[in-house]
C-alpha positions in Angstrom: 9.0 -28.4 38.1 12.1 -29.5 37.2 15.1 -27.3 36.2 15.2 -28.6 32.4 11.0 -27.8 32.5 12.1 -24.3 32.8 14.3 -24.1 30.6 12.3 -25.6 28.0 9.7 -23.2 29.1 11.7 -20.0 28.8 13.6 -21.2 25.7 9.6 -21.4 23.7 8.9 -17.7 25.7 11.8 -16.1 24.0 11.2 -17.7 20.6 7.2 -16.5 20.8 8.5 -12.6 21.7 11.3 -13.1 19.0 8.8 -13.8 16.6 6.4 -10.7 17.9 9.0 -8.7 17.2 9.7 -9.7 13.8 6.2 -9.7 13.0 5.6 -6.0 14.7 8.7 -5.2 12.7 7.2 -6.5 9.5 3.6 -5.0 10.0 5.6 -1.3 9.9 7.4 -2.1 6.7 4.0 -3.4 5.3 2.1 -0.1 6.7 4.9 1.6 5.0 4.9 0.2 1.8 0.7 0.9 2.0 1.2 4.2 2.4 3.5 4.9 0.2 1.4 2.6 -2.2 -1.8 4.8 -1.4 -0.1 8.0 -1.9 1.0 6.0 -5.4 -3.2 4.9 -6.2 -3.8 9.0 -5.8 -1.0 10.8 -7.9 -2.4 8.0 -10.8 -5.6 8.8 -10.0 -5.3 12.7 -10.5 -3.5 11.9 -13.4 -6.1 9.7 -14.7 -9.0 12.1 -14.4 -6.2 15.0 -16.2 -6.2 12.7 -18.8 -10.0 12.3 -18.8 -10.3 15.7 -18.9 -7.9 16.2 -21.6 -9.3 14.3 -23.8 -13.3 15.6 -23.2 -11.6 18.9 -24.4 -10.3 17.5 -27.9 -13.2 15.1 -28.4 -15.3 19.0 -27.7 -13.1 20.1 -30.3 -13.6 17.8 -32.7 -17.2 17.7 -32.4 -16.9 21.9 -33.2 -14.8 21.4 -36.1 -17.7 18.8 -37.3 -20.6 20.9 -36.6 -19.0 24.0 -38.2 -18.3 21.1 -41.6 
């Protein structure tokens, strides 16, 4: 092989690991964001069921203040 070969060789080597890298790098900031997403999809989640429960209690109220009518 000639010199150039090699060079050639070893320039598309260090472009494929530069690009691992920045993918690898990327793939942590997206298991990041998914994370921090998830932890996001839970707090509206237990909010969502407060809510649910919240508003079982009023229509229970309401249904009282009916019956007693």
């Amino acid at each position: 092989m000639s010199f150039e070969v090699l060079e050639k060789l070893e320039s598309k080597i260090q472009a494929a690991v530069d690009t691992i890298s920045l993918l690898q790098m990327e793939l942590d900031e997206l298991k990041e964001q998914n994370g921090q997403l998830a932890q996001e999809n839970q707090q509206l989640k237990q909010d969502h069921d407060a809510w649910q429960d919240r508003l079982r209690v009023l229509l229970g109220k309401i249904d009282q203040v009916e019956e007693s009518a």
